[in-house]
C-alpha positions as CSV (number, residue, x, y, z in Angstrom):
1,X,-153.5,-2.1,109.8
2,X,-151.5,1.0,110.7
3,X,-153.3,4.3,110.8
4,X,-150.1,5.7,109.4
5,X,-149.8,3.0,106.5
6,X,-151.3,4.1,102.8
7,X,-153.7,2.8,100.6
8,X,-152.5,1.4,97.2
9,X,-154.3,3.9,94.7
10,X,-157.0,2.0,92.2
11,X,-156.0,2.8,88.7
12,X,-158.9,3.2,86.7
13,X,-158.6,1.0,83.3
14,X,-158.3,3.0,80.1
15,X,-159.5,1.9,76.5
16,X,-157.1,0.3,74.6
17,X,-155.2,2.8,71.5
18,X,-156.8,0.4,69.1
19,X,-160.2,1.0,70.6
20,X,-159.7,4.5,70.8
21,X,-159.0,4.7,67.2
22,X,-162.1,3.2,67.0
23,X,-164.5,5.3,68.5
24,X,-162.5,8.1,66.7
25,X,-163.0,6.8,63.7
26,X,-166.3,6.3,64.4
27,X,-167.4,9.6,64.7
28,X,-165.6,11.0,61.9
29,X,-167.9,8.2,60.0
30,X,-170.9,9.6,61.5
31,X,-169.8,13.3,60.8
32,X,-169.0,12.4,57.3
33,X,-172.2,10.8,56.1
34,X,-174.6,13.4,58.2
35,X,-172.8,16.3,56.2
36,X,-172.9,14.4,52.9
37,X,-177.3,13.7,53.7
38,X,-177.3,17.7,54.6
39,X,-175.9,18.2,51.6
40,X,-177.9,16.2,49.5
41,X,-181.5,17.9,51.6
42,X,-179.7,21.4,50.3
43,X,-179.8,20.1,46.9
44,X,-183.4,18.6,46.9
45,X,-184.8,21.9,44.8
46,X,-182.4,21.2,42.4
47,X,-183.0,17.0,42.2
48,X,-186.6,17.9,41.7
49,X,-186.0,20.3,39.1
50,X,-183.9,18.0,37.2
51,X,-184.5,14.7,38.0
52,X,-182.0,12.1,36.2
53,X,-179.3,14.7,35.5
54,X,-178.7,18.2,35.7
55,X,-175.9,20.7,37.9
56,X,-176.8,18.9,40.8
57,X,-174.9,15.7,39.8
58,X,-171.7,17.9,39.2
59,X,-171.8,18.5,43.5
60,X,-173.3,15.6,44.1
61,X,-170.0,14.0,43.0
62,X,-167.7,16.6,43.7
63,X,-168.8,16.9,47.2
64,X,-171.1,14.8,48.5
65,X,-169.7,11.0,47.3
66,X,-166.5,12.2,48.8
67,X,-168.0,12.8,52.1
68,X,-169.7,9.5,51.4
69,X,-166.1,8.0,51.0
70,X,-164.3,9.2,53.5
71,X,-167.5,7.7,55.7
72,X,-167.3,4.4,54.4
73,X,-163.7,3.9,54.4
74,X,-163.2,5.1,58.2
75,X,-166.3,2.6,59.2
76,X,-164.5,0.1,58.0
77,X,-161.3,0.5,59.5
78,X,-162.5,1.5,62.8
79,X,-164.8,-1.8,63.0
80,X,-161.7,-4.0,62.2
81,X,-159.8,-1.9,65.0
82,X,-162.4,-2.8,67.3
83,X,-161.2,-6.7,67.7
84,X,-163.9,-7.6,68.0
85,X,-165.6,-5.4,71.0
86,X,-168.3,-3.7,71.4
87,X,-166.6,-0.7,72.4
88,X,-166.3,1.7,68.9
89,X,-168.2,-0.9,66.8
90,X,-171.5,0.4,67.8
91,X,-170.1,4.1,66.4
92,X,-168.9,2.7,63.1
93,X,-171.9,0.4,62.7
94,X,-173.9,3.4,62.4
95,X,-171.7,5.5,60.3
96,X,-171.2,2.5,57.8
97,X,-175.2,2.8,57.6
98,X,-175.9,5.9,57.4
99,X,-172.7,6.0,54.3
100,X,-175.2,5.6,51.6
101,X,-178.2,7.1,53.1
102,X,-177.4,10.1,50.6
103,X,-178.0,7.9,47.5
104,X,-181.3,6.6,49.2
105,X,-182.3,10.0,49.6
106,X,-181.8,10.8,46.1
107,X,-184.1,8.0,44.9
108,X,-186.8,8.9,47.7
109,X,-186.8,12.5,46.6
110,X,-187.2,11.8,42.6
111,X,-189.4,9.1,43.6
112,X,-191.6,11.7,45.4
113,X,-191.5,13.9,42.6
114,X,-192.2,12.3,39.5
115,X,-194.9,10.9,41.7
116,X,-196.2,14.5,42.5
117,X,-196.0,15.2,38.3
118,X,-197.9,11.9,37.8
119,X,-200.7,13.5,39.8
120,X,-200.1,16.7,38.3
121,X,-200.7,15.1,34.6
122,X,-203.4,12.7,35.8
123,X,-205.6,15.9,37.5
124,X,-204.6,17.9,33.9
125,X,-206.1,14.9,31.8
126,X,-208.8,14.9,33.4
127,X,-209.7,18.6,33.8
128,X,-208.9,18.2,29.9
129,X,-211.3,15.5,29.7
130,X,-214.0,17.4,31.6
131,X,-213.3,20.3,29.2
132,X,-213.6,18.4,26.0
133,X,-216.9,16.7,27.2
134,X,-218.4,20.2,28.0
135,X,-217.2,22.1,24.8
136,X,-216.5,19.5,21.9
137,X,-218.4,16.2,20.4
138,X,-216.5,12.8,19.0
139,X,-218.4,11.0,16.5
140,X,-216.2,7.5,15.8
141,X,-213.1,9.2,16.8
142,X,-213.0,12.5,15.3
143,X,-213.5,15.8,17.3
144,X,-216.2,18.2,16.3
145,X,-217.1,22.0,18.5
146,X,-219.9,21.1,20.5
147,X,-222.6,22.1,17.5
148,X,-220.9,19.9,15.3
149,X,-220.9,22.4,12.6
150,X,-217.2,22.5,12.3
151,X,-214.9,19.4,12.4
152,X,-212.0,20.2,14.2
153,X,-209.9,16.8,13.9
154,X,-210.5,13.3,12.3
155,X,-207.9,11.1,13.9
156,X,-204.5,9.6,12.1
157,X,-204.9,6.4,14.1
158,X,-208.2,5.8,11.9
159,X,-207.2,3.3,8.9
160,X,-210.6,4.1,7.0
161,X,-209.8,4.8,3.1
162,X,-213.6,6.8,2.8
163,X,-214.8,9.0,4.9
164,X,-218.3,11.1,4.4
165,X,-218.4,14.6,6.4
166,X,-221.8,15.0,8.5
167,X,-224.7,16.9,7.0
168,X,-224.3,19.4,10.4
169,X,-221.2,20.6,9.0
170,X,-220.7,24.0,8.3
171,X,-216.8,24.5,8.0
172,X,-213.5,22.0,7.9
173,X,-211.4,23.2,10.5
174,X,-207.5,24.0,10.7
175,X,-205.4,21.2,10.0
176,X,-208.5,19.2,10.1
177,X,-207.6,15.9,8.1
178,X,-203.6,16.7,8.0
179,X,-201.6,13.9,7.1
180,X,-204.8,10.9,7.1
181,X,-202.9,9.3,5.3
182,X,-205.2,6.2,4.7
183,X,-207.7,8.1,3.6
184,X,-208.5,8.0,-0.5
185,X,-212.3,9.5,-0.6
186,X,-213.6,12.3,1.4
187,X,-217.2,13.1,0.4
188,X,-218.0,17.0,1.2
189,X,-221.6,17.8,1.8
190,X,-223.2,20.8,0.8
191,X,-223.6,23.0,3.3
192,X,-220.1,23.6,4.1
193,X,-219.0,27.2,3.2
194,X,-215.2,27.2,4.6
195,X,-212.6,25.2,4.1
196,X,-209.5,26.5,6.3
197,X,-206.2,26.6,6.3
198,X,-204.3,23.1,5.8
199,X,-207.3,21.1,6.0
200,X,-206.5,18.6,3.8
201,X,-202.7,19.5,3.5
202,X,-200.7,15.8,3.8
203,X,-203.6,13.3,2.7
204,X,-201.1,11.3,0.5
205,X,-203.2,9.2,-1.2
206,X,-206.5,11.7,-1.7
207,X,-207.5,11.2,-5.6
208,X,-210.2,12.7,-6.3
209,X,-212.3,15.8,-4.7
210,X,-215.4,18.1,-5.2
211,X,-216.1,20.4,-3.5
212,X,-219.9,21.5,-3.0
213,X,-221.6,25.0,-4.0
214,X,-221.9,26.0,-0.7
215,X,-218.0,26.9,-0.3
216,X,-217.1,30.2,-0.8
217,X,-213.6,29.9,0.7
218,X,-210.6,27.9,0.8
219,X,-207.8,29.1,3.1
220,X,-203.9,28.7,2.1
221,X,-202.3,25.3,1.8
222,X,-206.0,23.7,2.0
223,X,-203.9,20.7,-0.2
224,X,-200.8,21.2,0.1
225,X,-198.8,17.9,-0.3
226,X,-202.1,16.0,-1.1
227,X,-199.4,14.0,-3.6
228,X,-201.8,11.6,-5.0
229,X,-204.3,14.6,-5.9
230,X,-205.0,14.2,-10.2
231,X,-208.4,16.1,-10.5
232,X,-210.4,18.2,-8.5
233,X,-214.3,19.7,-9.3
234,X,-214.8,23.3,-7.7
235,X,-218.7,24.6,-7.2
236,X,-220.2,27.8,-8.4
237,X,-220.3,29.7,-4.9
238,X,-216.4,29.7,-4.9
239,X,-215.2,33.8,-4.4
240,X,-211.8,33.5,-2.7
241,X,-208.9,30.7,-2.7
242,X,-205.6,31.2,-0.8
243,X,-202.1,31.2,-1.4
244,X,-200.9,27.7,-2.2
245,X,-203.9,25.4,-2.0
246,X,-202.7,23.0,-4.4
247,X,-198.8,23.7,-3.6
248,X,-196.8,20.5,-3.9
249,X,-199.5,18.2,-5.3
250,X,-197.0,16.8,-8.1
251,X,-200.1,14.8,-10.0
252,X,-202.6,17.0,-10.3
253,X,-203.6,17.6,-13.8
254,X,-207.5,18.9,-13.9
255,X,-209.4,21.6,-11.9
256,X,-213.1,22.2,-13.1
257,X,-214.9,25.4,-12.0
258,X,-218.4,25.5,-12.0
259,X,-219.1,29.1,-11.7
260,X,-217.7,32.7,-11.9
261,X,-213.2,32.7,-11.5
262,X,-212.6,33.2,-7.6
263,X,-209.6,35.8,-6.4
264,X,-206.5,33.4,-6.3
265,X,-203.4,33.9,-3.8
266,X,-200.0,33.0,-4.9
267,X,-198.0,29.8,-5.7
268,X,-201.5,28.1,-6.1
269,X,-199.8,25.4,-8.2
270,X,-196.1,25.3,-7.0
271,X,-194.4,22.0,-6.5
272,X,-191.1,22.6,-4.3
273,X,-187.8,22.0,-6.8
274,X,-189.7,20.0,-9.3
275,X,-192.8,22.2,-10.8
276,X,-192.3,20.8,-14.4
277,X,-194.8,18.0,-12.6
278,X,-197.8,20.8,-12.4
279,X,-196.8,22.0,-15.4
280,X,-200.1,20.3,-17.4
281,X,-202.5,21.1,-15.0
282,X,-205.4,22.3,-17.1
283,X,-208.0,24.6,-15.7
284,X,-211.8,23.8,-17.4
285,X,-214.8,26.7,-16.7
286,X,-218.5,26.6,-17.7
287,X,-218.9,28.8,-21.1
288,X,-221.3,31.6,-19.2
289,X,-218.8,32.0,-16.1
290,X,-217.6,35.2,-16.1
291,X,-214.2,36.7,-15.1
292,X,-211.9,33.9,-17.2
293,X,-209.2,35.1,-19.4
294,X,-206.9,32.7,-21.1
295,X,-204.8,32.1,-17.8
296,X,-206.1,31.7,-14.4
297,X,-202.8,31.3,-11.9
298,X,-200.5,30.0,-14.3
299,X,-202.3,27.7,-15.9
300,X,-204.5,27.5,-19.3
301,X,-208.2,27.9,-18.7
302,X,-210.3,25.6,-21.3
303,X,-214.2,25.1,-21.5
304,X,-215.4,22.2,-20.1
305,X,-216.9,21.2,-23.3
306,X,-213.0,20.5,-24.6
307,X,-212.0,18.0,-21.7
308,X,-210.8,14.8,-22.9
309,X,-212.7,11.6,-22.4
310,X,-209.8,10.4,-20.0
311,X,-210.8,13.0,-17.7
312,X,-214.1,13.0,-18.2
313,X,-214.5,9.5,-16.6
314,X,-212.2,10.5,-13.7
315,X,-214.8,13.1,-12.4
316,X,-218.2,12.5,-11.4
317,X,-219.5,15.6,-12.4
318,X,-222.4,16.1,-14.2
């Protein structure tokens, strides 16, 4: 060879346009779906507040499913550019997977947090628990304060038609026997001195009920809506009784006092839209109580001596 002769230059081989639209594409994938799984991290605060729906869906398909889109769709053309070489696949491969790493993302973080509120509930249960164990007793099912002088709840759930309160029993609490409705008896000892507010409010098919000597109070609505309510038997230690005990209790026809007429709140009888119902309730007092007139909160007052036999043998009273 001649010193003075030249070398042929080596051309260096190129990728083909298809393949370079490839790797192109590729990227763009890869670019697409990282923004769109940055965008769904932003949001996380947002997923957790509202998990299953909320302002976050509004960007989350508004934004980031385009993003998601334009990921998917470039993937898939760049792999079918690459004719089946590795060159560019590899790039849209992994675009293509991470495409709908947004929506996974989305599960894992409501997963994580409903999770974190099922632990949340399960710790408040059982400090709950703890709590009612140190400051209440349950007797068959219904919740008294830790004395068990005042019964604070007897269940709904319970399908018992009589129920006897416990000697220890000093007052019926709030809302204490609210709409048990199964119940038809409830025996009050004496010994009980309050009966509060709502206490038997919503016992629909409550008959009958006396109430001991020992009470000197019953709060408003005590019976209210007690719709099966015909006759009740008051004792002599009675002072106060609120406003509408006995409000909505369409049946009632007979309340017997035993001692000396209590202060009375208003609407004691009222029956909502339809009070010609209460209209025959008849009050019946002892002839040596004191403080009766002809009235007592709407409703005629009688001696006891003039109740008729019918309603005689629907009280138990001597």
């Amino acid at each position: 060879m001649r010193l003075n002769e030249v070398l042929p230059s080596i051309q260096k081989k190129g990728y083909s346009p298809r393949t370079t639209a490839s790797i192109v594409l590729g990227a763009i994938s890869i670019i697409s779906a990282s923004m769109a799984l940055m965008m769904t991290f932003a949001l996380r605060d947002q997923i957790k507040e509202v998990s299953g729906g909320g302002g976050w869906v509004f960007v989350f398909g508004f934004v980031v499913f385009p993003l998601m889109l334009i990921s998917f769709i470039t993937s898939i053309i760049g792999i079918c550019l690459s004719s089946g070489t590795l060159k560019g696949k590899g790039l849209n491969l992994s675009g293509l997977m991470l495409t709908f790493s947004p929506i996974l993302m989305v599960f894992i973080i409501m997963e994580v947090e409903n999770r974190r509120k099922e632990t949340i509930m399960e710790i408040e249960n059982r400090r709950k628990e703890t709590f009612n164990e140190q400051n209440y007793s349950y007797v068959d099912g219904v919740k008294f304060n830790k004395e068990k002088n005042e019964l604070i709840k007897y269940s709904k759930t319970k399908k018992h038609t009589n129920y006897t309160i416990p000697n220890s029993v000093t007052s019926i609490g709030e809302g204490a026997f609210y709409g048990c409705s199964s119940l038809t008896n409830i025996t009050i000892p004496d010994g009980v001195t309050s009966i509060r507010h709502t206490a038997f409010a919503g016992c629909e098919n409550l008959t009958i009920i006396t109430i001991p000597d020992s009470v000197t109070t019953i709060e408003n609505l005590a019976f209210q809506s007690s719709k099966s309510l015909m006759s009740v038997t008051i004792g002599n230690g009675i002072i106060r009784i609120g406003e509408g005990v006995f409000q909505n209790c369409g049946n009632l026809k007979t309340v017997i006092f035993h001692g000396d007429a209590p202060k009375v709140g208003k609407n004691t009888f009222s029956n909502w839209g339809s009070a010609s119902k209460v209209a025959t309730v008849t009050i019946y007092r002892k002839p040596e109580a004191k403080g009766w007139v002809d009235t007592w909160a709407g409703r005629p007052v009688k001696l006891i001596s003039e109740k008729p036999q019918e309603v005689e043998s629907m009280t138990n009273n001597p």
